[in-house]
VOZA-33636 format. One line per 8 residues: number of its first residue (from 1); for each residue x, y, z of N, C-alpha, C. Coordinates in nm, 3 decimals. Layout:
# VOZA-33636
NUM	X,Y,Z,X,Y,Z,X,Y,Z | ... $
//
This chain:
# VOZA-33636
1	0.084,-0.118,0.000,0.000,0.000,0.000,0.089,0.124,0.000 | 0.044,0.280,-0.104,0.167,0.383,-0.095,0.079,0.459,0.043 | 0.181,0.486,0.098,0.131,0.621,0.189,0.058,0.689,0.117 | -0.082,0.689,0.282,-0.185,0.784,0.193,-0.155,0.882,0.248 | -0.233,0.994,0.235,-0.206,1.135,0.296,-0.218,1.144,0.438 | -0.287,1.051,0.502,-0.313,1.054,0.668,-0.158,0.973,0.708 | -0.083,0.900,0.622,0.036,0.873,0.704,0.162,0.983,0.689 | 0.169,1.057,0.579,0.240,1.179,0.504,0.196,1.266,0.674 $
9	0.095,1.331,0.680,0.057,1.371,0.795,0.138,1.345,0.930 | 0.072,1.176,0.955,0.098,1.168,1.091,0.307,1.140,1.057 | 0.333,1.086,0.953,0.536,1.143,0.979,0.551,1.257,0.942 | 0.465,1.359,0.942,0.509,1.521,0.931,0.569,1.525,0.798 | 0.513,1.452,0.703,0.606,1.507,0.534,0.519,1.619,0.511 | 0.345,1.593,0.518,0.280,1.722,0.524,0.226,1.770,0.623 | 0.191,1.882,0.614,0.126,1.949,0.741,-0.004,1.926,0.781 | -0.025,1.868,0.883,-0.142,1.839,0.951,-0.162,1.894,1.105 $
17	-0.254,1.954,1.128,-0.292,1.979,1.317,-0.342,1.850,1.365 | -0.278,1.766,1.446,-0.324,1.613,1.503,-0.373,1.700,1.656 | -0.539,1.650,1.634,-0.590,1.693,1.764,-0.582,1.611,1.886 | -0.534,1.464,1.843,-0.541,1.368,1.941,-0.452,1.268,1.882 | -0.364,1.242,1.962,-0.284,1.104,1.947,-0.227,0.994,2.066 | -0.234,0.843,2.026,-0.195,0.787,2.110,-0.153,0.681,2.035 | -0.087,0.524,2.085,-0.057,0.451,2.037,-0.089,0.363,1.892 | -0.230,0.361,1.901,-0.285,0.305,1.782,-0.351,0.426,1.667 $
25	-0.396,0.546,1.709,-0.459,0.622,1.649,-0.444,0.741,1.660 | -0.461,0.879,1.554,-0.439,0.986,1.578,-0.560,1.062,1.510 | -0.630,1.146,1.570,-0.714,1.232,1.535,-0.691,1.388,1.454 | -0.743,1.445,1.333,-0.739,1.553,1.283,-0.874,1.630,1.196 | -0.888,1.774,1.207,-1.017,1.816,1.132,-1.005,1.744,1.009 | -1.085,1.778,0.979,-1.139,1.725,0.797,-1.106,1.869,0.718 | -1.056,1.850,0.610,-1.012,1.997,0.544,-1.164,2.012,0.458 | -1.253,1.920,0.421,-1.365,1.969,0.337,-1.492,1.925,0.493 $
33	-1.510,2.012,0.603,-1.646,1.945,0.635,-1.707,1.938,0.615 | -1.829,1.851,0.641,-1.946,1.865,0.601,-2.073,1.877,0.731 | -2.019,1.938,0.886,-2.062,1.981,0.945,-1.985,2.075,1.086 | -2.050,2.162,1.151,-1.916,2.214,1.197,-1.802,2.129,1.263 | -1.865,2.018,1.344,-1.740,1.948,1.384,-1.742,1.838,1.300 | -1.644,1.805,1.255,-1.564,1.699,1.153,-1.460,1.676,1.120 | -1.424,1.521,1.227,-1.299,1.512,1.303,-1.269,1.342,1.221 | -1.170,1.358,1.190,-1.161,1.192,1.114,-1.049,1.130,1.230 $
41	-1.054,1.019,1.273,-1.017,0.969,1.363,-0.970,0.802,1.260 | -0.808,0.823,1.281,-0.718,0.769,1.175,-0.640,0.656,1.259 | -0.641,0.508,1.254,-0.545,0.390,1.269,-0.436,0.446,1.190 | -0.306,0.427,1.300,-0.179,0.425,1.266,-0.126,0.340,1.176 | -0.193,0.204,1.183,-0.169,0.108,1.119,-0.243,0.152,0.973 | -0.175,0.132,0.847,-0.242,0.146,0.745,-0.346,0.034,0.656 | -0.448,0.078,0.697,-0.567,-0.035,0.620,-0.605,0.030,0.504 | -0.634,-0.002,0.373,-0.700,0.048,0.323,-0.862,0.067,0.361 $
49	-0.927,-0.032,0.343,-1.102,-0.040,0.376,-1.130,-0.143,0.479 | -1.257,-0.076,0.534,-1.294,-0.236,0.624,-1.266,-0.371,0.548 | -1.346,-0.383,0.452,-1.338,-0.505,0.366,-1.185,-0.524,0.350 | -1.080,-0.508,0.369,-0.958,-0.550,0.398,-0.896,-0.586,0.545 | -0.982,-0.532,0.638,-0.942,-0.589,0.770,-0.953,-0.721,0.779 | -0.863,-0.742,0.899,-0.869,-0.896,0.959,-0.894,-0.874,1.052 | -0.943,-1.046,1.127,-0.966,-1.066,1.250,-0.832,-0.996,1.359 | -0.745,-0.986,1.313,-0.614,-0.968,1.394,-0.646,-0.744,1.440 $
57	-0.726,-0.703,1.321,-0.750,-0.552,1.355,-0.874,-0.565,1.442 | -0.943,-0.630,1.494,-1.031,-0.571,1.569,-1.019,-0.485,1.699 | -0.916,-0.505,1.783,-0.877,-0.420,1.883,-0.850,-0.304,1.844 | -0.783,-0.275,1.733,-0.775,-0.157,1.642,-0.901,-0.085,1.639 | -1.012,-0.199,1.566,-1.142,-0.109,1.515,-1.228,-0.069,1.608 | -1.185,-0.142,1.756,-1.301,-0.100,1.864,-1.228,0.022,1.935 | -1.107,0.024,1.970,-1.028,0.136,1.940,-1.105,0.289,1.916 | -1.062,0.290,1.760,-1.135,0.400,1.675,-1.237,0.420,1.734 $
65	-1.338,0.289,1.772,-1.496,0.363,1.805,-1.510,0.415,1.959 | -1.422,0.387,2.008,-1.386,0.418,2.163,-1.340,0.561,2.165 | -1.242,0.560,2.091,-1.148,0.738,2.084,-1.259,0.850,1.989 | -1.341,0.745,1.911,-1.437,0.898,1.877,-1.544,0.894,1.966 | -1.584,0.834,2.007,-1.646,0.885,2.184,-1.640,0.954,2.234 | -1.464,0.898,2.286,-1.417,1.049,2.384,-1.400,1.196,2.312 | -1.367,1.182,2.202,-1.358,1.328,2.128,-1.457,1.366,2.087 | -1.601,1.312,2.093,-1.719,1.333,2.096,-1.803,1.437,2.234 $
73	-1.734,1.343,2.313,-1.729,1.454,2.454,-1.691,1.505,2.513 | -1.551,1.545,2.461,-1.507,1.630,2.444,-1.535,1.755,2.387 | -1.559,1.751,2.311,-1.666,1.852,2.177,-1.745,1.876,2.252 | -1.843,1.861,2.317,-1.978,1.878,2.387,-2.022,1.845,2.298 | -2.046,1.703,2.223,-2.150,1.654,2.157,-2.241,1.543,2.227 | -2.197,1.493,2.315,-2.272,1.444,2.417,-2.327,1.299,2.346 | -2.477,1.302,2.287,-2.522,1.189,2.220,-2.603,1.284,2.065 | -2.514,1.351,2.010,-2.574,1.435,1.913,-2.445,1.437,1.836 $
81	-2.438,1.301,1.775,-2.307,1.298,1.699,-2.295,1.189,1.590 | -2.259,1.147,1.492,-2.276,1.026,1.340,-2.158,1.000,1.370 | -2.120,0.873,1.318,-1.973,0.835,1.269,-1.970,0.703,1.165 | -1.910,0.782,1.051,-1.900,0.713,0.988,-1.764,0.650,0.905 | -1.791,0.493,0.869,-1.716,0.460,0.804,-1.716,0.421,0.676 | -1.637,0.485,0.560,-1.690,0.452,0.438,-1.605,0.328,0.373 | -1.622,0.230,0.296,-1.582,0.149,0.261,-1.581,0.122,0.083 | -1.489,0.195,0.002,-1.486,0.196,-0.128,-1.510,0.337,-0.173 $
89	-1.475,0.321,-0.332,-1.519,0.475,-0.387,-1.644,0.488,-0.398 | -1.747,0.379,-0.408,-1.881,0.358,-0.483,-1.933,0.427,-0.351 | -1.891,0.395,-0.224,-1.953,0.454,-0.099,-1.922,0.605,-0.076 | -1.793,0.655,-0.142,-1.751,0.770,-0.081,-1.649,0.806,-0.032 | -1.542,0.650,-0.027,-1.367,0.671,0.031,-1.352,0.780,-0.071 | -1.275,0.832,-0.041,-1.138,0.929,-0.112,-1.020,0.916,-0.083 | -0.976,0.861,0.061,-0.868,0.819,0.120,-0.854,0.685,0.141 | -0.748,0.584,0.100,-0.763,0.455,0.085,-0.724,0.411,0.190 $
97	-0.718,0.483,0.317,-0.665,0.420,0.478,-0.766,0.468,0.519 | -0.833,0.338,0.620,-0.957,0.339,0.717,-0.966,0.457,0.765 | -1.069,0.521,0.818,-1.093,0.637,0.889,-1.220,0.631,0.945 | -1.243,0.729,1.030,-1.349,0.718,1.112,-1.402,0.869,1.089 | -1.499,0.904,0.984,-1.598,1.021,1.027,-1.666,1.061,1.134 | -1.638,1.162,1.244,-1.758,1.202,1.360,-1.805,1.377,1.320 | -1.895,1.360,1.290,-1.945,1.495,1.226,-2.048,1.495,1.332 | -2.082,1.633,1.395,-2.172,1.704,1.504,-2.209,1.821,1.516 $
105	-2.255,1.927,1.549,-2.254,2.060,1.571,-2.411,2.075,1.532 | -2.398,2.039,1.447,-2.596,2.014,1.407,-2.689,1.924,1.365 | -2.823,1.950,1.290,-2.915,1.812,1.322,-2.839,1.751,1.228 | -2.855,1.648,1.195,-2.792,1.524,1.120,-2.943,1.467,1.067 | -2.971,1.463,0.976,-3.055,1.389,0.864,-3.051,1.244,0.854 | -3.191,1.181,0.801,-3.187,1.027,0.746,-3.231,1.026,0.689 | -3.251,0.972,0.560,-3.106,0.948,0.530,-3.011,1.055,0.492 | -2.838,1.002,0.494,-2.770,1.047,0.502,-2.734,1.122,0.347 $
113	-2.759,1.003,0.230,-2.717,1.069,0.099,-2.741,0.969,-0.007 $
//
């Protein structure tokens, strides 16, 4: 897999503000949001898509859903918050390493798109 832009980032080749980091994962805004808060919450480890995980990433993936929690309430989003994960272009990847969408600040719609 080439480095996608979230690993360019997290080794500082480009510039990124990491709002949160720890062993497995590092958090940063979204440069296009699509609500005021929109925070992609990034495995260190490089996956491309779910459909490429293994059984061996799940501590990883419960992880991610754990750390956008806390940066959920952090935010004062409390229980007024989406997260999503997209899986392919047909869905909406643009970035070929897993990520975690948490978009909040306002109502959130269903469907989504």
């Amino acid at each position: 897999m080439a480095k996608s832009i979230f690993t360019k980032i997290l080794d500082g080749e480009i510039p990124g503000d990491i709002l949160f980091e720890d062993e497995v994962c590092f958090a940063i805004k979204d440069i296009n949001p699509q609500a005021p808060i929109h925070i992609l919450i990034i495995p260190k480890k490089p996956v491309e898509k779910v459909s490429d995980a293994e059984s061996d990433d799940k501590e990883m993936l419960g992880h991610l859903l754990l750390v956008s929690k806390a940066i959920a309430n952090e935010q004062g989003l409390d229980d007024n918050y989406r997260l999503i994960i997209n899986n392919g272009a047909k869905a909406g990847q643009s970035v070929f390493h897993i990520h975690v969408h948490l978009l909040g600040g306002r109502s959130l719609n269903w469907p989504p798109g």
